[in-house]
Legacy VTK file of the C-alpha trace (Angstrom):
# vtk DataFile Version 3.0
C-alpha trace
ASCII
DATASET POLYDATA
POINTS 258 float
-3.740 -17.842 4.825
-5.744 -21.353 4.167
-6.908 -20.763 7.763
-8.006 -17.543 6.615
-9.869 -18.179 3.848
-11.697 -21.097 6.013
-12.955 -18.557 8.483
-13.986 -16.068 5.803
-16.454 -18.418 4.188
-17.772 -19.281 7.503
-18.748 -16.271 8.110
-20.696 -13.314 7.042
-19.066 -10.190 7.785
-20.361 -6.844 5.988
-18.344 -5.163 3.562
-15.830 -2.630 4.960
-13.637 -0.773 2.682
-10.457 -1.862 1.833
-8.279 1.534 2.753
-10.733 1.208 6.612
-9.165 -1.769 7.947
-5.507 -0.259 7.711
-6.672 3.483 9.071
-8.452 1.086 12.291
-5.438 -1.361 12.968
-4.079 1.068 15.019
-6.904 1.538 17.495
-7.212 0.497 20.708
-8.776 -3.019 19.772
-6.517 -4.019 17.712
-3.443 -3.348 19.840
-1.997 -6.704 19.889
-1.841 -6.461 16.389
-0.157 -3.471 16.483
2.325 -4.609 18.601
3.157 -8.086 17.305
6.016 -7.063 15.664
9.243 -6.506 16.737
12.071 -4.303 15.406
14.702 -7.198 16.445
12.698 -10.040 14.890
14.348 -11.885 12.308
11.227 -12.130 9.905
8.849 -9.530 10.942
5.954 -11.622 9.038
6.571 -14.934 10.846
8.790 -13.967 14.104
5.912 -11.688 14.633
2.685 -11.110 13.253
1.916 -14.901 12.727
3.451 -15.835 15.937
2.107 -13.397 18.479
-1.046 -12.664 16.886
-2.174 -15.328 14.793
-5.741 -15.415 15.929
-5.996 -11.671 15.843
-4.553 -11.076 12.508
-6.895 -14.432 11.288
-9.892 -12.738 12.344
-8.787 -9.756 10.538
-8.083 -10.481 6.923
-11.380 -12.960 7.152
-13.097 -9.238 6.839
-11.757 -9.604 3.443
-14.407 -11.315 0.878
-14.832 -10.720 -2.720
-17.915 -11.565 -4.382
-17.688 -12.210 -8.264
-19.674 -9.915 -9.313
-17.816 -7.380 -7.842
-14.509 -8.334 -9.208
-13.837 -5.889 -11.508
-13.974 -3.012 -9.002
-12.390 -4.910 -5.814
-9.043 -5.489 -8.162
-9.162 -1.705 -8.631
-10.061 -0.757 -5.108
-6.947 -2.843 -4.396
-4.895 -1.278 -6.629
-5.933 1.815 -5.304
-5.553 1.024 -1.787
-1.853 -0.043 -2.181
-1.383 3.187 -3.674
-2.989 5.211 -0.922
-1.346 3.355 2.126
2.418 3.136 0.663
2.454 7.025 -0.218
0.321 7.747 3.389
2.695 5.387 5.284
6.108 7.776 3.499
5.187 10.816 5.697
7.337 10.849 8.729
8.330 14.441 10.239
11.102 15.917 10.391
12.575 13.611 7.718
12.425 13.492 4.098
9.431 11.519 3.339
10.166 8.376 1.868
7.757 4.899 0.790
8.498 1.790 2.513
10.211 -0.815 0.904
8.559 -3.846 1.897
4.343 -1.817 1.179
5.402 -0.976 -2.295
7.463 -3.674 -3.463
9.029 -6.760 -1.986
8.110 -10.009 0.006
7.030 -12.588 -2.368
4.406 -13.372 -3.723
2.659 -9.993 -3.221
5.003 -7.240 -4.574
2.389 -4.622 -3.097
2.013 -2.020 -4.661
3.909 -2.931 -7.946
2.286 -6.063 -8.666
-1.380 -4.695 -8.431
-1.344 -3.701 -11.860
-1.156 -7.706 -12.953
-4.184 -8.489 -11.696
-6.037 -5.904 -14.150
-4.448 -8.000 -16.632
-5.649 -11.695 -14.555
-9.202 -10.568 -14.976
-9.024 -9.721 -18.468
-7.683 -13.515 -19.471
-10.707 -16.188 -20.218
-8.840 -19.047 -19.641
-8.492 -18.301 -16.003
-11.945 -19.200 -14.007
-13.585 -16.144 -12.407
-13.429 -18.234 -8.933
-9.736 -18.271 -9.472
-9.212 -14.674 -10.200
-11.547 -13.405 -6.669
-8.840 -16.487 -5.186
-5.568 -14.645 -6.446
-7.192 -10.882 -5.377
-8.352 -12.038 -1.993
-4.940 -13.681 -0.904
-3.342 -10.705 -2.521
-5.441 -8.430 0.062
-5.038 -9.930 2.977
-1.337 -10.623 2.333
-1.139 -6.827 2.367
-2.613 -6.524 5.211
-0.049 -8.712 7.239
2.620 -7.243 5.465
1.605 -3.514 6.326
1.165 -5.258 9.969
4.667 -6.301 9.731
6.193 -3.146 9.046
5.178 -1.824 12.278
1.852 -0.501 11.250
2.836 2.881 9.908
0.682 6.390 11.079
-0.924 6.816 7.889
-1.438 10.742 6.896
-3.703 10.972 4.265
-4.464 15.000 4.683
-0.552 15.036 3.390
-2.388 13.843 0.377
-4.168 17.215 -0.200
-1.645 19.789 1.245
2.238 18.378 0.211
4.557 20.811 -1.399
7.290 19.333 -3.561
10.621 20.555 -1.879
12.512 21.505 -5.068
9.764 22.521 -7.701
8.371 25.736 -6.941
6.430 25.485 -9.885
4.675 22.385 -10.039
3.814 20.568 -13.312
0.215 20.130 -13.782
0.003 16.358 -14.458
1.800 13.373 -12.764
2.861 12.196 -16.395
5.476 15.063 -16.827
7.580 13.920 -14.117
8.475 10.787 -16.053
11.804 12.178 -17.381
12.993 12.726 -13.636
11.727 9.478 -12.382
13.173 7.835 -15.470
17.165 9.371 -14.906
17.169 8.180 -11.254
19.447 5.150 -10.695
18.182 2.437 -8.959
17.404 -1.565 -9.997
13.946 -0.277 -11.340
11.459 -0.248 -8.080
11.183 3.244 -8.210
9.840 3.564 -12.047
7.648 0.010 -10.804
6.138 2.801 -8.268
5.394 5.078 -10.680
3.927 2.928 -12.881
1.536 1.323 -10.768
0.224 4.805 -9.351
-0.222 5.951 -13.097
-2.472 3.108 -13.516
-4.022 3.546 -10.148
-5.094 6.882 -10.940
-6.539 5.999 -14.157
-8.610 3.472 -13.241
-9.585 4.999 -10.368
-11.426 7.604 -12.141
-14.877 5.849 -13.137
-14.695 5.158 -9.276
-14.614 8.829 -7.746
-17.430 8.775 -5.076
-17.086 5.408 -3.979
-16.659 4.899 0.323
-13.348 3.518 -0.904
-11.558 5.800 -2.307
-9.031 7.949 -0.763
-7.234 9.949 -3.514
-9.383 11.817 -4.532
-8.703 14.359 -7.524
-5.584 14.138 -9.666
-3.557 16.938 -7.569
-3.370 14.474 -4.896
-2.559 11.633 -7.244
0.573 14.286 -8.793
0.986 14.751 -4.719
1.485 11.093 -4.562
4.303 11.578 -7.576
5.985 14.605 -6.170
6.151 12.495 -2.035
7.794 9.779 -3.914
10.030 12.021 -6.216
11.436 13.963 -3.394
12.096 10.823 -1.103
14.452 9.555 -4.190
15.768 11.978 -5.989
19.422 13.101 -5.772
19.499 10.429 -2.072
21.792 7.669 -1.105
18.994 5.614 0.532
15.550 5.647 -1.547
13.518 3.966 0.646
13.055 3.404 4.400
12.371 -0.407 5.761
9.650 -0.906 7.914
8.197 2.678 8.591
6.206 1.908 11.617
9.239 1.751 13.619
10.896 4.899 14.544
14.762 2.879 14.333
13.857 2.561 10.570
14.406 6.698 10.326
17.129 7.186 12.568
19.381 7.310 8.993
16.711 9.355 7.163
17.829 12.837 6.351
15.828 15.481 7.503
13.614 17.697 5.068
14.999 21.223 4.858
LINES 1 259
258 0 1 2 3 4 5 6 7 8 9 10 11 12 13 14 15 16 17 18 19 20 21 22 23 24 25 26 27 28 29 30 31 32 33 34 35 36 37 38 39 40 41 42 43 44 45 46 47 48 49 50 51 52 53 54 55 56 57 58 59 60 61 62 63 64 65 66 67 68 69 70 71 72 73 74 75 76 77 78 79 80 81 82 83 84 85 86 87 88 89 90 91 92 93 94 95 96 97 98 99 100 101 102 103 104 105 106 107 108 109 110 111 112 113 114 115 116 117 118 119 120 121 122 123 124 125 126 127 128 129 130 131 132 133 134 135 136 137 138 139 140 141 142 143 144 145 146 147 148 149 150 151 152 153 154 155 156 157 158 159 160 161 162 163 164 165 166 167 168 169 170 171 172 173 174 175 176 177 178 179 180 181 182 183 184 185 186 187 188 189 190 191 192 193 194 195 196 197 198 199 200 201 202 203 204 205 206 207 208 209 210 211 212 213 214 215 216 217 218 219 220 221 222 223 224 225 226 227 228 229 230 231 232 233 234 235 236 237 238 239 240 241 242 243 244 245 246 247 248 249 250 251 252 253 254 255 256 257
């Protein structure tokens, strides 16, 4: 990452949305990336990515550069972004869609998707120097990068976003909020409630966003969407989660949606 952040203040590289450079890993430029992990490697992040593509996935992340003015709303377009790509990512037909371990929660020191909500709360303390803060976010970014790398770049489906019927409700609730009670009786060592809380926040302060070239959830239907992918991939299963969604032995166990 150190020779990451070298090459990004070398150079100049325009602004590309956050949510872009996971949708364009998978073309045809980037297919070393794609490939530089290995279902049988030991550590996906180190076995692989870093050893087979370390140049490639260098030049990559060094897209990512956060100016400090822009702090505020590149923490949120994070925050979003985790969001988008873990639920995206949990769509894998025939089987029961479920979020990938590893994009919404694990690997220190990134926790994905359920740490972005702390750095809302970084920016917000004055005894931390704004340089620091655009530091912790810009690691945090391209961290999630490798990681979503390492899990075998996942298809991502965002139309699933706009079209996904729950499988039990036929009746919908109207707001992601009243699906708390269910999330809350589910037994698990917490991750899953971790996932709902950081999409609640997500969605909230998404909202003075709407419009942005960033933003990929659009309306808070496909944020309750979101909710409802996540509730059916846990609810009433052995296995919550799948491990590294890009690669098709990860669903060989996955039930199949009915």
């Amino acid at each position: 990452m150190t020779k990451a952040e070298e090459a990004a203040n070398q150079r100049n590289h325009p602004r590309v949305p956050f949510a872009s450079l996971f949708e364009n890993i998978r073309s045809s430029e980037s297919r070393k990336l794609v490939q530089s992990a290995h279902w049988e490697d030991s550590n996906r992040v180190y076995d692989g990515v870093l050893a087979r593509a370390p140049q490639e996935v260098i030049d990559l992340v060094a897209k990512i550069k956060v100016r400090e003015e822009d702090l505020e709303e590149r923490t949120v377009e994070m925050l979003h972004t985790t969001a988008y790509v873990a639920a995206a990512a949990a769509w894998h037909p025939p089987h029961i869609p479920k979020f990938d371990f590893f994009l919404m929660s694990v690997i220190p020191p990134t926790h994905h998707l359920n740490s972005a909500p702390i750095f809302l709360t970084f920016n917000k303390q004055k005894w931390i120097p704004t340089q620091t803060k655009v530091r912790l976010l810009e690691w945090k970014m391209r961290l999630d990068l490798v990681q979503y790398i390492a899990r075998g770049c996942p298809p991502l489906h965002p139309d699933i976003l706009r079209t996904y019927m729950p499988a039990r409700d036929q009746k919908p609730v109207s707001h992601s909020r009243e699906l708390l009670p269910r999330f809350h009786i589910i037994r698990d060592d917490g991750h899953t409630i971790k996932v709902v809380r950081a999409m609640l926040v997500g969605q909230e302060v998404s909202k003075p966003y709407v419009g942005k070239d960033w933003i990929r959830i659009q309306t808070d239907d496909d944020w309750l969407r979101m909710h409802y992918l996540l509730l059916d991939g846990v609810e009433g299963q052995r296995s919550q989660w799948v491990r590294s969604a890009g690669f098709e032995q990860a669903w060989e166990d996955i039930p199949q949606r009915t």
